[in-house]
N, C-alpha and C positions, 0 to 999 in steps of 0.2 A: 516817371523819369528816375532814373537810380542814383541817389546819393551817398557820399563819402567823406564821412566824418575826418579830419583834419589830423593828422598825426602828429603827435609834438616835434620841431626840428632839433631843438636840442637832447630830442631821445635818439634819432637817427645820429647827429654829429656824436654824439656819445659810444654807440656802436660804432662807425667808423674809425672814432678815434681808434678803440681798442685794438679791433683788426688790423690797422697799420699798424701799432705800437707793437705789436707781437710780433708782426713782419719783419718790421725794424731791427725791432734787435737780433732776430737773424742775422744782419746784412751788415752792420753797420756797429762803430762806436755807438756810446754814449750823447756824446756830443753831436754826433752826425745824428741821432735818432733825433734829440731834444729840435733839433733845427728843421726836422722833416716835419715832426709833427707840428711845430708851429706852424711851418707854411700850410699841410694841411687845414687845419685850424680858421687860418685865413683866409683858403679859399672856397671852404664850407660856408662861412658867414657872410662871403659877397655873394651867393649865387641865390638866387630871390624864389622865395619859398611858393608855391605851385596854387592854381585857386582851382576850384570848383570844377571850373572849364575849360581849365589847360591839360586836367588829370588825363593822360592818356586809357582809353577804356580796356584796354587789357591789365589798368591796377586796376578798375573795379572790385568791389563784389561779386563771387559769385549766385546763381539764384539762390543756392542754401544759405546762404548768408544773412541773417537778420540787421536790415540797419535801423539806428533810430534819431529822427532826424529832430528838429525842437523846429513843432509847428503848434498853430490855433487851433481848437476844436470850437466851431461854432456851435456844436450844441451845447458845451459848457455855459454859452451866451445863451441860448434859448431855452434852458431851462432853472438862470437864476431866479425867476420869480416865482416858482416851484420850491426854492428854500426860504422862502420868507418867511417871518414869524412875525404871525398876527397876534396881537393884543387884544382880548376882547373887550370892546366898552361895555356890555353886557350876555351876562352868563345865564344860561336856563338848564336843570335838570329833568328830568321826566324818567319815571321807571314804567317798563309794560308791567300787566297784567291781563291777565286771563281769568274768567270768571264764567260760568256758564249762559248769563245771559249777554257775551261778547268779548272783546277784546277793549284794552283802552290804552292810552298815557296818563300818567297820573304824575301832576306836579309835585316836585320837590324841592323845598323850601321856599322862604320867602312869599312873594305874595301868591305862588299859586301852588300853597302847599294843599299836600291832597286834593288836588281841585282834577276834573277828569277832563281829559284833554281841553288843558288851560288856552286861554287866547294869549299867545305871547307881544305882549305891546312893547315896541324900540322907535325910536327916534328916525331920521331920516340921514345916512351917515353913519350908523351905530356898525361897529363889526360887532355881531353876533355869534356866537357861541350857543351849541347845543348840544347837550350829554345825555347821553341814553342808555339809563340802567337795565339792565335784564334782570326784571323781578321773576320771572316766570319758571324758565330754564326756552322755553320753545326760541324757533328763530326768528331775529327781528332786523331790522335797521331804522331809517329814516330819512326821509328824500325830502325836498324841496323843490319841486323842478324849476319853479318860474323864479328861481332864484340860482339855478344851477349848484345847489347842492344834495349831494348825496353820500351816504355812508356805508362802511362797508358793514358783512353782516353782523350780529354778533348770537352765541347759542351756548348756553347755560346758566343757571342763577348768578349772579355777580360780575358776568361783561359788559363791560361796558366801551361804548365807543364815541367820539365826537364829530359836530360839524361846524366848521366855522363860513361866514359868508359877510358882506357888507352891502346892508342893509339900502341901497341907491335911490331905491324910486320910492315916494305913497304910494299906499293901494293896503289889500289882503290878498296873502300869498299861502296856500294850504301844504299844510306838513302833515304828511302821513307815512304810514308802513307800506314797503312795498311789496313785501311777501303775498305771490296769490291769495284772495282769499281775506287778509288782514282790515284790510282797510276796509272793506264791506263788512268786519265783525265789527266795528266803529274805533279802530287806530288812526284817528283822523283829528287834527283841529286846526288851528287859526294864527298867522303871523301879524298884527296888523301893525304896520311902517308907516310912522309919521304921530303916533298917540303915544309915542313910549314917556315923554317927559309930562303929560296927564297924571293927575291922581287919579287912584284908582277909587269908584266907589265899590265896597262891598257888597255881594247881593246876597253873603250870606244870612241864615235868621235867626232868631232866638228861642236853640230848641230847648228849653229850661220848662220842666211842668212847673206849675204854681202845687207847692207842697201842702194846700186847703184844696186841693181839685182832688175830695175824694168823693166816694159815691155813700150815699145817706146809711142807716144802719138797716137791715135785715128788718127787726121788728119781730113780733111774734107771729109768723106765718107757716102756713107747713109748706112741706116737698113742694117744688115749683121744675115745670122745663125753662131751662137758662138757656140764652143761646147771647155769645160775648164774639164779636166782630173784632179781630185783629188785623189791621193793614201794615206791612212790615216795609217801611220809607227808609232809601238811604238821601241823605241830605247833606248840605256843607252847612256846618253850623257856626257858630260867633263863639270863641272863647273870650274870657274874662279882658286878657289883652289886647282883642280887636281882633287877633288874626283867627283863621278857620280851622276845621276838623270835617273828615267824612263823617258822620254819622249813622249809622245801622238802628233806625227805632219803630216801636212799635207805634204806631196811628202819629207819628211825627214829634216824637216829645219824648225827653231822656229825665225820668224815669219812665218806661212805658205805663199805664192804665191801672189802678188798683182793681182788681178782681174779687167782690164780695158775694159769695153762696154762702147755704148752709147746709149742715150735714142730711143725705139723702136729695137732696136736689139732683136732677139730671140737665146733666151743661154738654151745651153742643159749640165747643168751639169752631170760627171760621175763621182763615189763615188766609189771604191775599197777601202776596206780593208782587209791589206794585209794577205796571211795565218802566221799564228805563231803570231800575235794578239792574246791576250788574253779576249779583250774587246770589246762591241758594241762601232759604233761610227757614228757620222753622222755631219750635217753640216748644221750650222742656215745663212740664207739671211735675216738679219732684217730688211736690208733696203729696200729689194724687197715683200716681202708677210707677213711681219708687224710682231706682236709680235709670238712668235716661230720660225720663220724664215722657216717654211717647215722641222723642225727635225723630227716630227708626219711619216712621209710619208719615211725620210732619213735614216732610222735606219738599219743598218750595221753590220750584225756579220760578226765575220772573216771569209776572205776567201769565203765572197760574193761581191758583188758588187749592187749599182743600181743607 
């Protein structure tokens, strides 16, 4: 139905006036003008100003006509809860990585600093917050489904993106990548709802060698075959202040192994790295075959050996 915005009457009695008053004084004294126009004046103000439904529809608009009329948009209503601004009661970071033996999330800060796809423990109620670094460059996100959250993508070293949700029911709820492909590389871990106000116990250990863990002295012997067994473990370990660190060590212990030959000895080193490694890894002898130390030849994905 076509509507029609309301004209001011005191702009139309204004125009009227005019046009009489020019008539007027064609016609007429002074005084005879001043007396007409009053009466008009007068009987502009008695005649009662026109509604909606009286407008005869030849004033209409026509169809080129734009009118604009002051109505409700119900979708203004149905999508104020789409501007809300959640609070998070708790916050979790994670950046990807890539590594040859997989894909991961790796915790950042707080309790589950460096931890690979940490378990994130919240309360039952907690709005939740989760940010996701792009350590990598490649493409990522992060979904939630049984929580209805999901994120959009993000692709190159330093984007990052978030998801916020409130945390309703107990249970474990899994958050992963949804890039084909990702989440089978192991972009996968654990929300669990209802433990968040739990202390946490550490499982990390204490990778410290004892600085008396070395190997007895040589002795007076000749040329010997040596053969020195290196397992290359990454682990979360205990710093001084409680909290962890990933760890990259050899046979599980930071300093790795002291290595005693002597001159003319023939040494067969073997290199395992372990499975669940994330990383290549290998092992330089600078003092034996100079600068590189034989890494070129050493180079280790998990779950090989050489």
């Amino acid at each position: 139905m076509p509507l029609l915005l309301k004209r001011p009457t005191s702009l139309l009695a204004g125009l009227s006036i005019v046009l009489m008053f020019t008539l007027l004084i064609a016609c007429g004294t002074t005084s005879d003008v001043e007396a007409r126009v009053a009466d008009l004046e007068a009987q502009i103000k008695s005649q009662p100003t026109p509604t909606l439904a009286e407008v005869p529809k030849s004033d209409l608009p026509d169809s080129g006509t734009t009118v604009i009329a002051d109505q409700t948009h119900e979708d203004d209503h149905a999508h104020e809860a789409d501007d809300v601004d959640y609070i998070p009661d708790v916050s979790f970071t994670l950046q990807t990585m890539i590594g040859n033996g997989g894909m991961a999330y790796i915790g950042v800060g707080g309790d589950i600093d460096d931890i690979i796809n940490p378990t994130l423990n919240v309360a039952v109620g907690d709005t939740v917050q989760i940010t996701v670094q792009n350590g990598d460059g490649a493409e990522h996100n992060i979904v939630v489904p049984d929580l209805d959250a999901h994120s959009e993508h993000i692709v190159g070293v330093g984007a990052s993106v978030s998801i916020t949700f409130v945390a309703e029911v107990a249970g474990g709820y899994a958050y992963f990548c949804s890039i084909p492909g990702h989440r089978a590389a192991g972009m996968e871990g654990l929300i669990r709802v209802g433990e968040g106000t739990e202390e946490q116990v550490s499982t990390a250990v204490d990778i410290t060698r004892d600085p008396t863990d070395l190997p007895g002295p040589i002795g007076d012997r000749g040329p010997q075959d040596i053969t020195l067994n290196l397992e290359m473990v990454e682990l979360d370990g205990k710093l001084a202040d409680g909290t962890t660190y990933r760890y990259m060590t050899f046979n599980g212990l930071v300093p790795g192994p002291m290595l005693r030959v002597r001159v003319d000895d023939t040494v067969t080193v073997n290199l395992k790295n372990m499975p669940g490694n994330f990383l290549i890894h290998s092992v330089d002898l600078h003092a034996v075959t100079g600068p590189g130390g034989g890494a070129q030849v050493m180079q280790v994905p998990p779950g090989q050996d050489a």
